[in-house]
VEXDREN-2710 file (C-alpha; in Angstrom, 1 decimal):
% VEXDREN-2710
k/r/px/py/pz
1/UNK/0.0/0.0/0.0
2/UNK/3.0/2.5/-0.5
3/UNK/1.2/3.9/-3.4
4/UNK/-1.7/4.5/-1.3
5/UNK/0.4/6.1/1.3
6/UNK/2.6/8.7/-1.0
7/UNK/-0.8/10.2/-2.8
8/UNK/-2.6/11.1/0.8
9/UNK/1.1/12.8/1.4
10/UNK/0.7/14.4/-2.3
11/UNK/-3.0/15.6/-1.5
12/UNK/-2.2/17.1/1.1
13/UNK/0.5/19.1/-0.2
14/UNK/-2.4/19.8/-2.8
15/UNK/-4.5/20.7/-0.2
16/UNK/-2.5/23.4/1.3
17/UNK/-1.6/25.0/-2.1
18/UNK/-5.0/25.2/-3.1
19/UNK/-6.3/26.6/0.0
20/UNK/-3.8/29.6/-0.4
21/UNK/-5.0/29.9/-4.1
22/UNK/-8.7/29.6/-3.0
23/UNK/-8.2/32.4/-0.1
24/UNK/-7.5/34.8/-3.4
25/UNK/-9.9/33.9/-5.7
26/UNK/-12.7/34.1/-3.4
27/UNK/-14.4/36.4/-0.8
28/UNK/-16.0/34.8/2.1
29/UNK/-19.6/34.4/1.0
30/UNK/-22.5/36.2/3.1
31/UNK/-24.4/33.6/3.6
32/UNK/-27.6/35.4/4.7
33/UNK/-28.4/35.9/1.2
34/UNK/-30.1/32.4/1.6
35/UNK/-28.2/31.3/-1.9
36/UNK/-27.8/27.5/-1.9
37/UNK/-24.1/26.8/-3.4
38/UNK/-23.4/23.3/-4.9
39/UNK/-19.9/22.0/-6.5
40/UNK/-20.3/19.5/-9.2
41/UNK/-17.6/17.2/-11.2
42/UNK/-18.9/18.8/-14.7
43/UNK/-21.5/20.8/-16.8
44/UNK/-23.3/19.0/-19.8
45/UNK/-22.8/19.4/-23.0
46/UNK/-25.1/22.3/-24.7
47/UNK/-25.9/24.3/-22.0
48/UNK/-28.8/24.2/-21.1
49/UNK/-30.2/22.2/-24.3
50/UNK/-31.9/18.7/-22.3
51/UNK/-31.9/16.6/-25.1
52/UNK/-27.7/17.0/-24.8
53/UNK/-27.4/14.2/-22.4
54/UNK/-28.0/11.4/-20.1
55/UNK/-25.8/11.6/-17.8
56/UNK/-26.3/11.9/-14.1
57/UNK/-23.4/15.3/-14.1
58/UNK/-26.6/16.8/-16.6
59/UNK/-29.2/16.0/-14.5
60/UNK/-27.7/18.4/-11.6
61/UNK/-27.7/21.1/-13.7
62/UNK/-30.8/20.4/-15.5
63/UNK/-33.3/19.2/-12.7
64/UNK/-33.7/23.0/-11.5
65/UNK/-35.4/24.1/-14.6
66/UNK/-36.9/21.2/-16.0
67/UNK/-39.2/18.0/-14.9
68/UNK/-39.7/15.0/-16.7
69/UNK/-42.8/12.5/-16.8
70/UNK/-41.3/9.9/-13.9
71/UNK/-38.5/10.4/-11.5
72/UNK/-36.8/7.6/-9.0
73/UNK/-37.0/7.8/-5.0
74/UNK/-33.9/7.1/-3.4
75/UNK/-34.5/3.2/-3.3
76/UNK/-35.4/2.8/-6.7
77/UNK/-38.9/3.2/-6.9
78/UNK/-40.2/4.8/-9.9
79/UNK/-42.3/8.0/-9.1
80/UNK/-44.8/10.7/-10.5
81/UNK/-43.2/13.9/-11.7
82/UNK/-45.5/15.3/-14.3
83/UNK/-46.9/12.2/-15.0
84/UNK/-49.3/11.2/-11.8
85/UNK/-49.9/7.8/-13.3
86/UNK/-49.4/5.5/-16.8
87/UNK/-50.7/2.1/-17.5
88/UNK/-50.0/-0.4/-21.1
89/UNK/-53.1/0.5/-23.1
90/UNK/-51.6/-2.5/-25.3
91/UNK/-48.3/-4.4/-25.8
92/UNK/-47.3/-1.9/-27.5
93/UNK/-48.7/1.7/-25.9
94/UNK/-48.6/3.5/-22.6
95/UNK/-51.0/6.2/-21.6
96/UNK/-49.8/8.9/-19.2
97/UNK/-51.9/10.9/-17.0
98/UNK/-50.3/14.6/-16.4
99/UNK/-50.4/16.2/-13.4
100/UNK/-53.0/19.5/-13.0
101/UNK/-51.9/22.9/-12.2
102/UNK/-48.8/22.5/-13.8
103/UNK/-47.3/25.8/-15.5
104/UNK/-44.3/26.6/-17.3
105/UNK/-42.0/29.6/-16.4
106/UNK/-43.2/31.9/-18.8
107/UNK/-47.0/31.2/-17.7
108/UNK/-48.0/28.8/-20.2
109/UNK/-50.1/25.9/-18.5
110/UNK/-48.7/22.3/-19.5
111/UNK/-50.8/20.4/-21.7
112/UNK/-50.9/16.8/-23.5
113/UNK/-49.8/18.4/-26.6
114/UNK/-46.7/20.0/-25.1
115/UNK/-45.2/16.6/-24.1
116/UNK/-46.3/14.6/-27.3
117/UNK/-43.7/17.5/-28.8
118/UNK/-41.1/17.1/-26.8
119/UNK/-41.3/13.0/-27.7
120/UNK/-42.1/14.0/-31.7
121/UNK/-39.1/16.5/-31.9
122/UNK/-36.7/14.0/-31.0
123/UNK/-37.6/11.6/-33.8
124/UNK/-36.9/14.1/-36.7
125/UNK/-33.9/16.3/-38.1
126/UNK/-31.5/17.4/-35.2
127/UNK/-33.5/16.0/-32.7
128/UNK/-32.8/12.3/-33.9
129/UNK/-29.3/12.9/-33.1
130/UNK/-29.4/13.9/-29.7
131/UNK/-28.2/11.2/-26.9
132/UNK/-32.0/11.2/-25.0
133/UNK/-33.4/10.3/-29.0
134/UNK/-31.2/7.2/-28.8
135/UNK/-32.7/6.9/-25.3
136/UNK/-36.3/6.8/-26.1
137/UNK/-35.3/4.9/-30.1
138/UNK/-38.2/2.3/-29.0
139/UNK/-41.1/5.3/-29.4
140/UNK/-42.5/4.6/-32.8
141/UNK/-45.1/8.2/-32.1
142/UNK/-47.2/9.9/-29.8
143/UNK/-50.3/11.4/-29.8
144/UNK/-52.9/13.4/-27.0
145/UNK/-55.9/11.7/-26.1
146/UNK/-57.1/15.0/-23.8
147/UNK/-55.4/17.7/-22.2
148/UNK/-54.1/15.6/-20.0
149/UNK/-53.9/12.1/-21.4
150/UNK/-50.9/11.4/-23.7
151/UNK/-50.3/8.0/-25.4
152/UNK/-47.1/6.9/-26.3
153/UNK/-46.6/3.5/-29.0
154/UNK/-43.7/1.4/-29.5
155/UNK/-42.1/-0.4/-32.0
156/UNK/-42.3/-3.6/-30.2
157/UNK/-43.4/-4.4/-26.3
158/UNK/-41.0/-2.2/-24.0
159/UNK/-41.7/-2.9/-20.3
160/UNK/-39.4/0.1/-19.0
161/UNK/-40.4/2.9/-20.8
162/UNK/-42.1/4.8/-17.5
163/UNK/-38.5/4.4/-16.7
164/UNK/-37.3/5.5/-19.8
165/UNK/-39.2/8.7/-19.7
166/UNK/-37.2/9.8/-16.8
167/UNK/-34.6/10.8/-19.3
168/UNK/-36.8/13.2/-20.5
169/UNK/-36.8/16.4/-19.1
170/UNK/-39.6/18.8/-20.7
171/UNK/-39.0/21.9/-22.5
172/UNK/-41.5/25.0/-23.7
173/UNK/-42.2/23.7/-27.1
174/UNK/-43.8/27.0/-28.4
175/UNK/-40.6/29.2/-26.6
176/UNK/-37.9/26.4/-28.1
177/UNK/-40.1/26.8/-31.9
178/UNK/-39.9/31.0/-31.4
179/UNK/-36.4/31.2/-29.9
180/UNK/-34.4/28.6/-31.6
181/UNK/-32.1/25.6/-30.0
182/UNK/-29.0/28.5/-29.3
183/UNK/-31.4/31.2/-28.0
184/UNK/-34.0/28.4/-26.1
185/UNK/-30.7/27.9/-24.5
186/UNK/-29.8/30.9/-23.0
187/UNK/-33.3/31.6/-22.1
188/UNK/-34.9/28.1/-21.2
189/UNK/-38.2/27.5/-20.2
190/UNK/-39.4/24.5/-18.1
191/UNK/-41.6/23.3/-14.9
192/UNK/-38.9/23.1/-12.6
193/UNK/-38.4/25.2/-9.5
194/UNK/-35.8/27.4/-10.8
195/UNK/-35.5/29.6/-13.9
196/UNK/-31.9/30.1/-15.0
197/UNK/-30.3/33.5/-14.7
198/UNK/-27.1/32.5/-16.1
199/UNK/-24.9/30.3/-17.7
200/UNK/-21.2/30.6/-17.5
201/UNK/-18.2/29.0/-18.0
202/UNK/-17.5/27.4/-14.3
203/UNK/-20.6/28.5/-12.6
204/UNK/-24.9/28.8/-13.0
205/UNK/-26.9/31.4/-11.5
206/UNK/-30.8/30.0/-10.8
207/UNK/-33.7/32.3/-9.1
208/UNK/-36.7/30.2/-7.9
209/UNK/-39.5/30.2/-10.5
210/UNK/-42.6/31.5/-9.0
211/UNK/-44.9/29.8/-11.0
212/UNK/-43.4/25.9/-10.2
213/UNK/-45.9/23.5/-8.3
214/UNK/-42.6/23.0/-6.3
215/UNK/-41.2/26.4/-5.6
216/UNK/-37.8/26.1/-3.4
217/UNK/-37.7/27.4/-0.2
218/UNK/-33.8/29.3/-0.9
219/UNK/-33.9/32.4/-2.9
220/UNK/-31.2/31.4/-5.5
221/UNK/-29.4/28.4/-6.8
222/UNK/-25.4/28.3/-7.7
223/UNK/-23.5/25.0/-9.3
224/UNK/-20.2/25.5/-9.6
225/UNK/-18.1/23.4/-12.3
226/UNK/-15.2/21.7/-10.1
227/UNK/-13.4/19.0/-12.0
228/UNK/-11.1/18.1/-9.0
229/UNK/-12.2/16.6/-5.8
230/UNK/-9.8/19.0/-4.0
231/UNK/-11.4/21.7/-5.3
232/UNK/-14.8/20.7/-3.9
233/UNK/-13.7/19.9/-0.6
234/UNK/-12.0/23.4/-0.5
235/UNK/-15.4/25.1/-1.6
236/UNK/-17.3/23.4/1.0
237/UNK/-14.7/24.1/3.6
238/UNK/-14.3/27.9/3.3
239/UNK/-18.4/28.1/2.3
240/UNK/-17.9/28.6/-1.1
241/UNK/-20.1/25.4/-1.0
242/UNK/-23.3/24.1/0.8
243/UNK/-23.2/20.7/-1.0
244/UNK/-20.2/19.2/-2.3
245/UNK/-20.4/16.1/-4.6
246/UNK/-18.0/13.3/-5.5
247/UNK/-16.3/13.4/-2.0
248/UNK/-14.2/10.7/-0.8
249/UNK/-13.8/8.5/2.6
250/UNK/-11.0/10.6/3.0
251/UNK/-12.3/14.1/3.7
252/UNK/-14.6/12.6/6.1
253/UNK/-12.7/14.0/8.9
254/UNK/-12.2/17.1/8.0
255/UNK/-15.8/17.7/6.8
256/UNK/-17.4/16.7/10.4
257/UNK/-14.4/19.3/12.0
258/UNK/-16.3/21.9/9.9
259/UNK/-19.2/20.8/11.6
260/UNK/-21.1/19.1/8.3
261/UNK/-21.5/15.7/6.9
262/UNK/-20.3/13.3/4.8
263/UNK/-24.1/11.8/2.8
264/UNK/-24.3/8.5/1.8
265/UNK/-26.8/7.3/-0.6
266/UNK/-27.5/4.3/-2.1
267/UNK/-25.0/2.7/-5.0
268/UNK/-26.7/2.3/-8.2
269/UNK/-22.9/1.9/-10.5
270/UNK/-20.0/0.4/-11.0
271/UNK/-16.4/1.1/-11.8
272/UNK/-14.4/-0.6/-14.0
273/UNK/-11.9/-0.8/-16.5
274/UNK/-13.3/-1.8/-20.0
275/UNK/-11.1/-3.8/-22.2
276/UNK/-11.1/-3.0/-25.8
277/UNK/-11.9/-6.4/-27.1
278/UNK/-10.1/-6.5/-30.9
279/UNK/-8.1/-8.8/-33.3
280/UNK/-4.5/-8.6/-32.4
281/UNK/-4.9/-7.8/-28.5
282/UNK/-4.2/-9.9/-25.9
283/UNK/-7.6/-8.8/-24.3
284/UNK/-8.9/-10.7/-27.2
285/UNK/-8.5/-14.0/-25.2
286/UNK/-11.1/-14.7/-22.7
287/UNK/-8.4/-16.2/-20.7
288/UNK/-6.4/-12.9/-20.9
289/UNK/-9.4/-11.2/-19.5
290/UNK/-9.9/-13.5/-16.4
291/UNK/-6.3/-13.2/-15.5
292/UNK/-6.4/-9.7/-15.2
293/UNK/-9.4/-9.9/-13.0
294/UNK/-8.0/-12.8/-10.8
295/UNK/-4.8/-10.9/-10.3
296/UNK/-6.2/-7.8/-8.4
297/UNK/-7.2/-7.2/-5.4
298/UNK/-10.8/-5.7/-5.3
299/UNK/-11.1/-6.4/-1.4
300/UNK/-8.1/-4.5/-0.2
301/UNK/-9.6/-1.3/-2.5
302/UNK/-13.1/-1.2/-1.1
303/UNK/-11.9/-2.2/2.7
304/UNK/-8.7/-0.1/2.5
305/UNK/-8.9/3.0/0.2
306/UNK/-12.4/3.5/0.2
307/UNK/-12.7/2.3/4.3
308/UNK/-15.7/0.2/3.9
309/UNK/-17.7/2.7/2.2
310/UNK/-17.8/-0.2/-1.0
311/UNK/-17.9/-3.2/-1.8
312/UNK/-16.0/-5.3/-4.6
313/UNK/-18.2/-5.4/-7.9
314/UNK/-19.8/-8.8/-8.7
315/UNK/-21.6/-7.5/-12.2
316/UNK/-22.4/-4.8/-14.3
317/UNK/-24.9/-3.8/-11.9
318/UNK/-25.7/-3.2/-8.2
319/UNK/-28.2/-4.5/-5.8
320/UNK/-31.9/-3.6/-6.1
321/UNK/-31.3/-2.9/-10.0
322/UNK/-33.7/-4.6/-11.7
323/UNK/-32.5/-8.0/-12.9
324/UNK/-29.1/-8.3/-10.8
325/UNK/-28.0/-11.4/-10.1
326/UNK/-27.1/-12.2/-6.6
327/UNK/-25.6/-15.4/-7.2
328/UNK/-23.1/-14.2/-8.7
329/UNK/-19.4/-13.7/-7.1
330/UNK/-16.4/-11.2/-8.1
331/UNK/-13.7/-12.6/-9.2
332/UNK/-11.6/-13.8/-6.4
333/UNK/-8.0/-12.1/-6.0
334/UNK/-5.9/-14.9/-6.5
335/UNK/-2.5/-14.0/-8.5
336/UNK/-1.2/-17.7/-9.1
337/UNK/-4.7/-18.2/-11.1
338/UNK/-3.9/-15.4/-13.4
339/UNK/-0.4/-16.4/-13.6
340/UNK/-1.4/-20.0/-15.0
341/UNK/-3.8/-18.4/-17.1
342/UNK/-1.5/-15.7/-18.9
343/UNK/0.9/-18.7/-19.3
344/UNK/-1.9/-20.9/-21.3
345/UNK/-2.6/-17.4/-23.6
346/UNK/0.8/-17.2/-24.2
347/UNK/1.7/-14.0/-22.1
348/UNK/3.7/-16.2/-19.4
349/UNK/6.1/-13.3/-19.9
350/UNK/3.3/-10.5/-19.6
351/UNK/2.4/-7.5/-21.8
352/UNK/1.6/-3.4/-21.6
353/UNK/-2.0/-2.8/-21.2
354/UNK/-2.2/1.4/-21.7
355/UNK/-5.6/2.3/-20.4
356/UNK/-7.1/6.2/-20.4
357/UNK/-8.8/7.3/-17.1
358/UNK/-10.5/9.9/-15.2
359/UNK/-9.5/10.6/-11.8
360/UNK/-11.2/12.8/-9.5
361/UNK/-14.9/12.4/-10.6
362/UNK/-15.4/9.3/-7.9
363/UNK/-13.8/8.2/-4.7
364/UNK/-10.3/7.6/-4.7
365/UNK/-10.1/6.5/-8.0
366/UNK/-6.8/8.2/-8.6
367/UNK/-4.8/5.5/-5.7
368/UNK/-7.3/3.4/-6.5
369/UNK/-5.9/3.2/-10.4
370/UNK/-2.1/3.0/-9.1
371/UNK/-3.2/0.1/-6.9
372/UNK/-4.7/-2.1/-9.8
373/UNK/-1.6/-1.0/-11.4
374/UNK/0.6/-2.4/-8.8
375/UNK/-1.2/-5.6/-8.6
376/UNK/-0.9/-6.2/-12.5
377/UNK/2.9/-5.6/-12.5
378/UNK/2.8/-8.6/-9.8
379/UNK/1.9/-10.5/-12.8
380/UNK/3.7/-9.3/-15.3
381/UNK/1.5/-6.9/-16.9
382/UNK/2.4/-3.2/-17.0
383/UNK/-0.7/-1.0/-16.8
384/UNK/0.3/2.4/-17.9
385/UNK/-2.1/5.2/-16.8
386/UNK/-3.2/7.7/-19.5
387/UNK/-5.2/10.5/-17.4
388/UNK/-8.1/12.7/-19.6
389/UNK/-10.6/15.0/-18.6
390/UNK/-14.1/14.0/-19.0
391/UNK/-15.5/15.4/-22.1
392/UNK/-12.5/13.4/-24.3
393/UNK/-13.9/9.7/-22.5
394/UNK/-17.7/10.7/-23.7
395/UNK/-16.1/10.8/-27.2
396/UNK/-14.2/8.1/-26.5
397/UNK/-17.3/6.3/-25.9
398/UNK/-19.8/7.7/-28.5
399/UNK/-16.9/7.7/-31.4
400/UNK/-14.9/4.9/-30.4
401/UNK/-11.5/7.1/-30.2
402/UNK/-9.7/5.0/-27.6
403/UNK/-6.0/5.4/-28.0
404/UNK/-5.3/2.4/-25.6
405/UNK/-6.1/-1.0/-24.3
406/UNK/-9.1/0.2/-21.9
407/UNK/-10.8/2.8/-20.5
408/UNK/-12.3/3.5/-17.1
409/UNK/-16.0/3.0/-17.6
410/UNK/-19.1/3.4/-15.7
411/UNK/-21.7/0.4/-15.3
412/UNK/-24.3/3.4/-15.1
413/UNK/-27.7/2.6/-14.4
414/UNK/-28.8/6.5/-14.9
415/UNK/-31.5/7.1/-15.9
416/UNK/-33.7/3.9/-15.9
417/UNK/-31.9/2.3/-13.0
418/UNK/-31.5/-1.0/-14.9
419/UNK/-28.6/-2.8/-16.5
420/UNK/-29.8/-2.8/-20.0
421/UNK/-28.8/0.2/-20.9
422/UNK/-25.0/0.8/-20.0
423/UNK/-24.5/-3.1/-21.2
424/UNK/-25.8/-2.2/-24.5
425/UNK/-22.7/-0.3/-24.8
426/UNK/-20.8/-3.4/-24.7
427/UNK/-22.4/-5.2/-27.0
428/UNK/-23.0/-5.6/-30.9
429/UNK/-25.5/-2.9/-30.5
430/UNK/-23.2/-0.2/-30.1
431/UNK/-22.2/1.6/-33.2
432/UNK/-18.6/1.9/-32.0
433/UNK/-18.7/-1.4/-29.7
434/UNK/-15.2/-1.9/-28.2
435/UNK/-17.2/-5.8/-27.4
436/UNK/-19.4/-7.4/-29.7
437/UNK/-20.0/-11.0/-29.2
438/UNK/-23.1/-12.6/-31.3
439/UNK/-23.5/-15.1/-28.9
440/UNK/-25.4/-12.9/-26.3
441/UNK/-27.4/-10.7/-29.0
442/UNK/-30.2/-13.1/-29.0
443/UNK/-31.1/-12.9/-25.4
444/UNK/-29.9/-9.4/-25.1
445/UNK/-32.7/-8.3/-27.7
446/UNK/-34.8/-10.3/-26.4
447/UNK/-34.6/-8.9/-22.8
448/UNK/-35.1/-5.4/-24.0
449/UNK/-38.3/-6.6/-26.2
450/UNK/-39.8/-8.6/-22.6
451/UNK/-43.3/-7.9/-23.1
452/UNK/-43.0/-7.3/-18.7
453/UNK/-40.8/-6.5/-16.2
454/UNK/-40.5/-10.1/-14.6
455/UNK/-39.6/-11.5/-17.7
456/UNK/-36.9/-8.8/-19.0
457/UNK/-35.7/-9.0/-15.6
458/UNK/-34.8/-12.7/-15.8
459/UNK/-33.3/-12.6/-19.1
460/UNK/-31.2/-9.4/-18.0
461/UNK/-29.7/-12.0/-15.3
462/UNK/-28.8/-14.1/-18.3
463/UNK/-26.9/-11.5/-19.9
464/UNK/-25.0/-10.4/-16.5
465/UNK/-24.2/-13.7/-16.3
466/UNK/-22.6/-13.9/-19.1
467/UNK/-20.7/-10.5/-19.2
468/UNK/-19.3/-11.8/-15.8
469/UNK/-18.4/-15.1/-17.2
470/UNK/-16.7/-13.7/-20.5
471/UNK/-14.6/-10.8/-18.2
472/UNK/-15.4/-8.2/-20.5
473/UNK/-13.8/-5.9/-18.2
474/UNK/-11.5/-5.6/-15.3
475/UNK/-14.7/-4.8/-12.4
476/UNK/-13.5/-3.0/-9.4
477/UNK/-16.4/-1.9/-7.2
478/UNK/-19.9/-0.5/-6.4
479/UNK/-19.1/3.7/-6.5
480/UNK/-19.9/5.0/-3.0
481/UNK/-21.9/7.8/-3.7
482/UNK/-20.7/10.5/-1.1
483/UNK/-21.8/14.3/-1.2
484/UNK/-20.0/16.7/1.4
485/UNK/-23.0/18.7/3.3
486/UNK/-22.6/21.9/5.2
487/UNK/-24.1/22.0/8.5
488/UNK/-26.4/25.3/7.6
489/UNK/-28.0/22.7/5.0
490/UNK/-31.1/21.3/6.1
491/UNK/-33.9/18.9/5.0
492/UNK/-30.4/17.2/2.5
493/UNK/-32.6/13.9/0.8
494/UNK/-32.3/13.4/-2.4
495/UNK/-33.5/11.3/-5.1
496/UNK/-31.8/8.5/-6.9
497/UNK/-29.5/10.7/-9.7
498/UNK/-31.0/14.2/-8.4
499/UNK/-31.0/16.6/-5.2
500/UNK/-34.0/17.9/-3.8
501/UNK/-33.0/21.0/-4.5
502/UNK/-36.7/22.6/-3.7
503/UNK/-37.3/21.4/-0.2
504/UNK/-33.6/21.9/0.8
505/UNK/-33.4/24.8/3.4
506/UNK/-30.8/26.9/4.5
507/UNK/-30.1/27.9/8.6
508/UNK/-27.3/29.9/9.7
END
C-alpha cells in the first residue's frame, strides 16, 4: 500500500496549495443571502439544451429548470413527476396521466400536446441525433388523447419505458419553436423550481420560478463546475459550497471538523476498467481477460482505500437494480490463477495494457488506479495510466476514439436504474462497440423486447451472467456515492440521480 500512502502525502501538499489559491480567488460568501451553493464534477454538453445528455453530471444542472414525466425515490422506486400515473393500453402503448396545475416559467399551463412535442421532436432532423433520441429509439409516435392524457406506441413491447421517460426532461415547445435551440438555451423555459439566470463558463446562477408546483424554499441556486475533488472539498470548507459532490472517505474528517456531513446514498454503478476487445490484442483471449481480473485485489480497495464505504463489484450492476443477479461472485483475488492463465494465452512473460482514465470524478479513483496497477505488475502486466478529462472519455465512448487497451467505464444505471442500458454499450449494438460477441445478441434483444418486467428481468440476469463469465472488463467496485453537506443545509434527501433542490433549506 505504499502507493496508497505517498498520494494522501501528495493531496495534502495539494490541499494546502489550493487553499492559499482559494483564499484569493474568493471572498467569504455572506451567507444570509439564503443562496444555496453546490460543486459538481462537470457541466453537460449544450448548456442548457436537455436533449444534450444522459448523464447523471446533466441531471444536476438540468433538474432546476426542467421535470420530466417519472423520476426515481432514493431506493429505486419509480415515481410521479409530471406524469401522476401511466398504465400499457396494449403491448405496444402506454398512456400517461399529467399532473394539474402544472405551469411553465413563462405562464404557459402544460398540456398533452406539449409533451407529445417534446417526444415528436426528437424523432426528426436534429432531434434524432441527440443522446436522450437514442434513449427513447423504441417510441414509434405519440399522440394526446385530452389535455391531460398522452399515449405513447412502440415499436415492439417495451416494459421500462415509464422508466425511460425519466430521461426526458420537458421543455416549452412554443418558446424552443420561437427562440431557436441557441437562443432556447440561454433563455430556457421549463416546470422546474428554478428559472436560469445565467450560464457561465464554471458557474450557473438559478432564481426560484414563482410559477413551479414546487417552488424552493432558498432564494437562489449556484453550481459551480469543479473538476477536481480538492477543489470541492476546499469550496465546502471555506463556504464557497453548501453541498459538495463526488467526495471521498478521506475528507470525512475534515468535513465533520467543519461541523457538516459526509451523505451517503445508495449505490446504483460500478467502476471498472473496460477492455477494448479486438483482433490482435491480448484482451482478445477470454483467458487474458480472467487473468487480469484474478490478479487484483478488489477487497483491499473497497476495505482499505475507500474504508468500507464499498464493496467489490460482482456484475455490471448493483443490488436492487432490476434484474441483478445475486448469485453471482467477483472474481476472487488470487495472482497464481492469473499467472497460470496468462501462461496458457501465451503471455507467461506478460504484456503493456495502456488504459485512459478519469480521476477525481469518484472516490479515490486516482490510488485506486495506481493500486490495480501495482497488482498487474505482480503479474507481469504493465498498466500504464493515461489521465483525460471527462469530455475526451464521452467521445471516447460515442466515437470509439480509444488510444489504448481500456478505459475507465461506468456500469451506469442512470436514468432507468437497470442494466440494460449501459451493457448495450458493450455489445454488438453499439455503433462503435469496443465488445461485440453474437453469442449474447439473442437474449440481449430479447430482454429489451420482454413484453413485462419479470420477464426482461430474468433474461437481464442471463446477460449479466454472461458479461461476468466472458470478463469483459476488469470490475472493481460498487461507487460510494458521497456528497459533502454543510451544517447550515437542512432537509439534505435526495433522489436517486437528483438533489432535492426545492425542499432543501438553509439555517445559519
Amino acid at each position: 500500500m505504499a502507493v496508497f500512502k505517498s498520494f494522501n502525502q501528495l493531496l495534502a501538499l495539494g490541499l494546502w496549495g489550493f487553499c492559499i489559491l482559494a483564499s484569493g480567488l474568493w471572498a467569504a460568501p455572506a451567507h444570509a443571502d439564503q443562496t444555496l451553493r453546490v460543486a459538481v464534477v462537470t457541466f453537460p454538453p449544450g448548456g442548457a439544451d436537455p436533449r444534450k445528455s444522459v448523464s447523471v453530471f446533466a441531471t444536476y444542472t438540468w433538474s432546476p429548470i426542467y421535470e420530466a414525466l417519472t423520476t426515481f425515490g432514493e431506493d429505486g422506486t419509480l415515481m410521479p413527476e409530471l406524469a401522476t400515473s401511466w398504465e400499457r393500453a396494449s403491448p405496444t402503448s402506454w398512456e400517461f396521466k399529467l399532473r394539474e396545475g402544472v405551469t411553465f416559467s413563462n405562464g404557459k399551463p402544460l398540456v398533452a400536446q406539449d409533451i407529445v412535442d417534446n417526444i415528436m421532436g426528437l424523432k426528426q432532423g436534429d432531434g434524432a441525433l441527440q443522446p436522450v433520441a437514442r434513449q427513447l429509439e423504441s417510441i414509434t409516435t405519440a399522440r394526446a388523447l385530452d389535455t391531460r392524457t398522452v399515449l405513447v406506441e412502440t415499436a415492439q413491447p417495451n416494459a421500462i419505458l415509464p422508466r425511460e421517460l425519466s430521461a426526458l426532461f420537458i421543455l416549452e415547445p412554443e418558446a424552443w419553436r420561437k427562440l431557436g435551440p441557441v437562443e432556447f438555451t440561454r433563455n430556457p423555459v421549463g416546470t422546474g423550481p428554478f428559472k436560469l439566470a445565467k450560464w457561465g463558463d464554471a458557474k450557473i446562477d438559478y432564481v426560484p420560478n414563482a410559477l413551479s408546483w414546487r417552488a424552493p424554499k432558498v432564494k437562489a441556486l449556484e453550481i459551480r463546475e469543479m473538476a477536481e475533488s480538492t477543489g470541492r472539498l476546499q469550496a465546502l470548507l471555506t463556504g464557497q459550497a453548501d453541498i459538495a459532490i463526488g467526495m471521498g472517505p478521506d475528507e470525512l474528517p475534515e468535513i465533520e471538523a467543519a461541523g457538516g456531513l459526509l451523505h451517503k446514498r445508495q449505490p446504483h454503478d460500478v467502476i471498472s476498467l473496460s477492455l477494448v476487445v479486438e483482433p490482435g490484442k491480448p484482451a482478445a483471449d477470454v483467458r487474458v481477460r480472467q487473468a487480469l481480473n484474478y490478479a487484483v485485489d478488489k477487497v483491499s480497495i473497497t476495505k482499505v482505500i475507500l474504508q468500507g464505504f464499498s464493496r467489490p463489484a460482482t456484475q455490471g450492476a448493483v443490488e436492487g437494480l432490476l434484474g441483478y443477479d445475486p448469485d453471482l461472485k467477483p472474481y476472487p483475488y488470487d495472482p497464481a490463477k492469473a499467472k497460470s492463465l496468462l501462461k496458457e494465452a501465451g503471455y507467461e512473460k506478460g504484456f503493456t495494457l495502456d488504459a485512459e482514465v478519469i480521476v477525481s470524478s469518484n472516490a479515490g479513483d486516482g490510488p485506486i488506479y495506481q493500486f490495480v496497477a501495482n497488482n498487474l505488475a505482480a503479474v507481469n502486466v504493465k498498466l500504464n495510466l493515461i489521465t483525460i478529462p471527462t469530455p475526451q472519455m464521452i467521445r471516447i465512448i460515442n466515437q470509439g476514439e480509444w488510444k489504448g487497451d481500456a478505459f475507465s467505464q461506468v456500469f451506469g444505471s442512470w436514468p432507468t436504474f437497470e442494466p440494460l442500458r449501459t451493457l448495450r454499450l458493450h455489445s454488438c449494438l453499439w455503433p462503435k462497440p469496443w465488445y461485440c460477441d453474437q453469442r449474447i445478441m439473442p437474449t440481449f434483444k430479447a430482454a429489451m423486447s420482454a413484453p413485462d418486467l419479470e420477464q426482461r428481468a430474468k433474461l437481464t440476469s442471463e446477460v449479466l451472467r454472461f458479461y461476468h463469465d466472458e470478463a469483459t472488463a476488469i470490475m472493481l467496485h460498487e461507487i460510494p456515492l458521497l456528497e459533502g453537506v454543510a451544517k447550515r443545509v437542512k432537509n439534505y434527501a435526495p433522489q436517486k440521480g437528483k438533489l432535492n433542490y426545492e425542499t432543501i433549506e438553509l439555517v445559519d
